[in-house]
N, C-alpha and C positions, 0 to 999 in steps of 0.2 A: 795502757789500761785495757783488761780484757772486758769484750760487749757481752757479758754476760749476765747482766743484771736480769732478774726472770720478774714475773708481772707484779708479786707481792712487792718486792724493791721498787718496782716503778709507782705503787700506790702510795709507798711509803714514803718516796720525792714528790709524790701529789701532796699529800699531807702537810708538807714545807711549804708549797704552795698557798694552800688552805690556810695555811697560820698566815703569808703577806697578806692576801687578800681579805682575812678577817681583819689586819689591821690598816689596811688603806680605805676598806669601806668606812669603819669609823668617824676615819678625820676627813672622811672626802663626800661621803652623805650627812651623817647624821652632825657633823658641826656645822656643814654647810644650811640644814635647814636652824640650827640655835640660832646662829648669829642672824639669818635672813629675816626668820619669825619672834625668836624668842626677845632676842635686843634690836629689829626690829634696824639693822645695819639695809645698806646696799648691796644689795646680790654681787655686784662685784667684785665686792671684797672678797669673798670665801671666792668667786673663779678666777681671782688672781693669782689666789694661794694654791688653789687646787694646779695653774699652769705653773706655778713657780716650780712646783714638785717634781713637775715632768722635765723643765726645762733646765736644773739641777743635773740631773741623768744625763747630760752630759759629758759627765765625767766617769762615764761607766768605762770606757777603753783604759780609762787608769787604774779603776778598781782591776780589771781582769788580769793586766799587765803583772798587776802586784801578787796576784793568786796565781799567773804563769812562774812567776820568779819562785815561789816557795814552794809551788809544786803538788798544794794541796787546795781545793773547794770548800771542804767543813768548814773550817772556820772564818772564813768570808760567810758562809750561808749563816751560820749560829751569829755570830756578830752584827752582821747587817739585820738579821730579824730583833738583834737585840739593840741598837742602835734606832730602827726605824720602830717600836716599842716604845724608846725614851722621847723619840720625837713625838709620835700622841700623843703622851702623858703632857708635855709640853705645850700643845697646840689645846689640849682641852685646857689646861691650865691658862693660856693665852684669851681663850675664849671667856672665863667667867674676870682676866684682869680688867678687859673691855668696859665692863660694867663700871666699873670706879676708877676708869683710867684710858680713857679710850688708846690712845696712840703709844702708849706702853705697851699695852695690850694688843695691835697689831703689830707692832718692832718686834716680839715675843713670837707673837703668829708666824710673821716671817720665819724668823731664825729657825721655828720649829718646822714647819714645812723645808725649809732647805735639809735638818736633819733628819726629817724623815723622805725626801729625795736619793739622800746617800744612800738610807737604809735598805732601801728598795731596789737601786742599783748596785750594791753590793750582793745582797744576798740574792737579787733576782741574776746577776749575769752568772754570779758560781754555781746557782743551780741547776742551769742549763746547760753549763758546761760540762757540770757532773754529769748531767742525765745524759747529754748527746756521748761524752765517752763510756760508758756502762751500757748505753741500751745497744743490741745488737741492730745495724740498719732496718732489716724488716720492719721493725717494731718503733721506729721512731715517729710516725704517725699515730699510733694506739697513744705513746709515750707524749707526743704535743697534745690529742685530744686529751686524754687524761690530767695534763700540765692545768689545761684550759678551764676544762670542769671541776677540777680542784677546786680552783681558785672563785670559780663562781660559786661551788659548796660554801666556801670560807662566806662568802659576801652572804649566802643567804642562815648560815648558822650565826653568823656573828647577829645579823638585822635580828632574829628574833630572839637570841637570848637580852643584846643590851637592850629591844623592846622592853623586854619584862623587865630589866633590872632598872632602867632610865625611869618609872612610873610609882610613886609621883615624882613629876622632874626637879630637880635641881642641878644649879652648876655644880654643887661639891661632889653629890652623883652621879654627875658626868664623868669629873675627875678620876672619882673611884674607879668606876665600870670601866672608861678607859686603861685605866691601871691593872687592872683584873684580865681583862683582853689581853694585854700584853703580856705578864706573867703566863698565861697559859699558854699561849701562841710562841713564846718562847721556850716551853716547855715543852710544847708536842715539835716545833723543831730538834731540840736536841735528840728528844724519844726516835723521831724520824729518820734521822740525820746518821746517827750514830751508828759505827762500823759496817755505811754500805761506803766507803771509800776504801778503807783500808782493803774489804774482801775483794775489790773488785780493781783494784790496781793495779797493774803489771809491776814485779822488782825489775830493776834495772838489772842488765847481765853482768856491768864492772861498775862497782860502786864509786874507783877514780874516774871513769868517763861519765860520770853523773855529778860529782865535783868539779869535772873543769867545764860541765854547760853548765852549770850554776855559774861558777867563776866568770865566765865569758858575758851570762847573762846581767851578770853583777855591774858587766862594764860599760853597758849596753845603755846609753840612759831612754829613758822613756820616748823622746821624740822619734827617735835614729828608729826605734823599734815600731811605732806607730806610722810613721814613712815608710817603711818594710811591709809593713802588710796592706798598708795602701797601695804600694805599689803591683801586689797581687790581684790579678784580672777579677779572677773569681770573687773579692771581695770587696774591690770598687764595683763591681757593677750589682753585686747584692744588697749591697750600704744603699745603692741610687735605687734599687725597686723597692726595697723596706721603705724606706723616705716617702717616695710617691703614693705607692700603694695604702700605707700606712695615713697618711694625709687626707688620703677620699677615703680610706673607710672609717676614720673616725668624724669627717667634716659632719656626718648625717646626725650624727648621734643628738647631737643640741636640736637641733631646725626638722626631725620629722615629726614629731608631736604636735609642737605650732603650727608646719602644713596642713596636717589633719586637721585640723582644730579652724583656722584661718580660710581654708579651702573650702572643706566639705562641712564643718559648723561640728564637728564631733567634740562632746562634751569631754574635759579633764579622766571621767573615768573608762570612756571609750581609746581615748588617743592611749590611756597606758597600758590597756588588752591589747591595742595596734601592735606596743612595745613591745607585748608578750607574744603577739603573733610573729614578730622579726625573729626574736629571740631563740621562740621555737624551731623557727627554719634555721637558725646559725648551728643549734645546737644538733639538728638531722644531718647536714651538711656536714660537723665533724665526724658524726658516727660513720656518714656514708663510706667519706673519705679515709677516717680510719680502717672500718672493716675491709676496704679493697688493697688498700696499701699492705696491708699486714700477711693479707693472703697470697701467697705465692702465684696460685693459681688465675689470680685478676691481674699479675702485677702489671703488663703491659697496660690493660687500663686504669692500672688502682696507683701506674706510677705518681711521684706527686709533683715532676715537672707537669706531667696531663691537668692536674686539678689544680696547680697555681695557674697555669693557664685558662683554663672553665672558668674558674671563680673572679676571674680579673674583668674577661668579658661579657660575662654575663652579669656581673654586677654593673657595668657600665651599660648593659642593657638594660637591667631597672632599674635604673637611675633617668635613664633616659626616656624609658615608660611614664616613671613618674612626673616627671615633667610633664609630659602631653597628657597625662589623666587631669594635672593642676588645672589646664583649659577647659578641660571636657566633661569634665565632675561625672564619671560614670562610680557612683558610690558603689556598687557592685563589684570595682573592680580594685578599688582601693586594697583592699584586704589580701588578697593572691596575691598582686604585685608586690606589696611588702613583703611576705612570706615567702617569695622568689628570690629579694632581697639577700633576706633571712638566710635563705639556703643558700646563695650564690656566695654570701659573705665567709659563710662558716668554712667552706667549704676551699676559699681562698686562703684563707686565717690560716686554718690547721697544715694544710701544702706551705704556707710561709713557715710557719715554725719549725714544721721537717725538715726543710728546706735546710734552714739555720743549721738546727743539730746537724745534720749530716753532713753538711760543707766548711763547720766549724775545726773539723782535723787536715783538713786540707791543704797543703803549703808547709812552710818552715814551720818545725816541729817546736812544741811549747810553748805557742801564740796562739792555744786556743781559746784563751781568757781574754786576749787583746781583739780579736776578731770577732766574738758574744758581743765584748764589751760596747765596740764598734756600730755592730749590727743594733744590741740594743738602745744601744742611746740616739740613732737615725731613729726608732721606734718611738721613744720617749718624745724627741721634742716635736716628732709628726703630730701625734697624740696633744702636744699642749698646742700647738696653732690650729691644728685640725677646725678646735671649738670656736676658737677666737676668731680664727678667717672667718667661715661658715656664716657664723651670726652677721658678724658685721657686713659681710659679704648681702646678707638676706635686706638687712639695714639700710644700705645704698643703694641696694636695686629699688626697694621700694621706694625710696625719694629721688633718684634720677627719674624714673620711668611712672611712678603713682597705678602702679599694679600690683599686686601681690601674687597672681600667677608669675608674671613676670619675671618677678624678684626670684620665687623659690625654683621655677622654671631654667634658670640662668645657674644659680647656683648647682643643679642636680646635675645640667647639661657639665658645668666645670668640674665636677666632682666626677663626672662617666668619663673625662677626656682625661683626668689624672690615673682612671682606671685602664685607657687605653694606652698612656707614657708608659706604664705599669709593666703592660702585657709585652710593648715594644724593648725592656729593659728584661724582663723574663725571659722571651726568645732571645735573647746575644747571650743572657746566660746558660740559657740551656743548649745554645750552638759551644758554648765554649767548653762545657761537660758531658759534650756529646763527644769532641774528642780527647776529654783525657780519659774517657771510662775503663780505658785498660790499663789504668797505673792501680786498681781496685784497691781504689782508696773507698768510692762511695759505690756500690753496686748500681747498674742504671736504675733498678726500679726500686732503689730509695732513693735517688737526687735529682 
């Protein structure tokens, strides 16, 4: 496939984006507070369902597997959007059976979160796979930042339209508006979607030597082919930094509010500016990292080996700040160290994704789906223990020890030393494409 996709194409795979992310915010916020407030459940019900969905994605190396064999992305992307669509409508429907049926109505909730797990993994690993073979290397940092902000668009168009439509609330309302998200969101992927694969795919030079790798692949079954890529350097040890990496930087996301909060006495509407102060620095951090990667002229510092690096250890250094402010309660200082956070995170985040796209052509040819797949799903279930360890982690500190510095002290420190496994799994990877950079497969200063 030639990398030729130019910036409009690359908006236009943001936008496929923006359609998952409007529909996972749905069933992942806003059902999450119905069942908590509205009926009035245990919050761990909806964070079971929310891990179930990640831990699901698991089986992203099979989805990819399946879209290497046929040779095409679209319709894994259009599919899997329209699949994890059926799954909200489902989970919203699950949520109003609760009321006259409790334990139907979570058997239901399960099922649907598992369905929309798939959907998520389907359409999320083909579209990456699409984007990293279309986007020329330069550009695959712009191409992850953009992925990223998409997808964060999606979360904040979707939050204010079902606002307005959710009021006054009902379950059937729910239903609806979930239903309505999905038909559109399914709709602006097709819009999106549609003939950037065909333009941007290389034909094959003999139509029979494309018949007998199909054939071959045909005989190939699943496991033999997932041993295969395993066995590839480059992609066990990217599997094992995604994992780690991935692990400490979602552990924060539950426990820095309540630190705030527990620590320095900061009110519910303080600790979620905190939020916004993280967020902001994550989201300077891609831009940075994008604009230097893209520009030729930066590339030696804008490569994105350098800022997978930066971002690994300096987030393990405020982590480790944070910690020692939990003793020292310098409320002045609380706020820059997040936002150091903030920027070290993003900045880590967007070099990972690069990372992906661009090492995802790498090795035996039409295993780029199996190798996403791979990579995404070490993502996926970092993401669902990330929250689970984290908390309970904060949980046991504080009844072994009867501190709450302690507790969240302890945590921050294990979360800075997963960021340091991190950086030590980073450097063997970048020792190991430091000497293949002359097979130019991945130029140095995009891998």
């Amino acid at each position: 496939m030639n990398r030729t996709l130019g910036w409009l194409g690359i908006l236009r795979l943001g936008l496929v984006q923006a359609a998952i992310g409007s529909l996972v915010v749905i069933t992942t916020s806003t059902l999450n507070r119905v069942i908590v407030v509205e009926l009035a459940l245990p919050a761990i019900l909806p964070g079971l369902l929310v891990a179930l969905h990640y831990f699901v994605q698991v089986v992203r190396p099979r989805f990819g597997y399946s879209s290497d064999l046929g040779g095409r992305r679209t319709p894994w992307i259009i599919g899997g959007v329209a699949v994890l669509g059926l799954g909200g409508v489902l989970a919203s429907t699950a949520t109003m059976l609760m009321v006259s049926n409790l334990w139907l109505g979570v058997a239901l909730a399960v099922l649907a979160f598992v369905v929309i797990g798939f959907g998520v993994g389907a359409a999320g690993t083909a579209l990456l796979v699409l984007m990293s073979k279309s986007v020329a290397p330069p550009r695959l940092a712009a191409a992850a930042t953009v992925t990223w902000l998409m997808m964060i668009a999606g979360f904040i168009v979707t939050s204010v339209i079902a606002g307005r439509l959710l009021d006054p609330f009902s379950l059937p309302r729910l239903i609806a508006t979930t239903a309505g998200i999905a038909i559109a969101a399914l709709g602006v992927t097709l819009l999106a979607s549609w003939g950037v694969e065909s333009r941007h795919e290389a034909m094959p030079s003999n139509a029979a030597e494309q018949g007998i790798a199909t054939a071959e692949h045909a005989q190939q079954d699943f496991r033999a082919a997932l041993r295969e890529v395993w066995a590839e350097p480059h992609s066990r040890r990217l599997t094992s930094f995604i994992f780690v990496s991935m692990l400490a930087y979602s552990a924060q996301d539950l426990i820095l509010e309540p630190f705030a909060g527990a620590i320095f006495g900061l009110t519910p509407g303080q600790t979620t500016q905190l939020s916004g102060t993280q967020n902001s620095g994550v989201l300077l951090g891609m831009f940075v990292v994008a604009i230097l990667c893209t520009n030729r002229a930066t590339a030696r510092i804008g490569s994105l080996r350098v800022w997978t690096l930066f971002g690994c250890i300096a987030s393990a250094f405020a982590l480790v700040t944070l910690a020692v402010i939990g003793f020292l309660h310098p409320a002045n200082l609380l706020k820059p160290v997040v936002f150091a956070l903030g920027l070290a995170n993003g900045a880590y985040a967007v070099a990972a994704i690069g990372s992906m796209m661009g090492l995802v052509g790498r090795g035996r040819g039409e295993r780029e789906g199996m190798r996403m797949g791979l990579w995404g799903a070490a993502q996926a279930v970092a993401f669902g223990l990330g929250g689970i360890l984290s908390t309970a982690a904060v949980d046991l500190g504080r009844a072994l020890f009867g501190s709450v510095p302690i507790a969240y002290g302890l945590v921050f420190v294990g979360e800075a030393l997963l960021f340091v496994l991190a950086t030590v799994f980073a450097v063997r990877l970048s020792q190991l494409e430091s000497g293949s950079d002359d097979d130019g497969d991945v130029p140095a200063y995009a891998a």
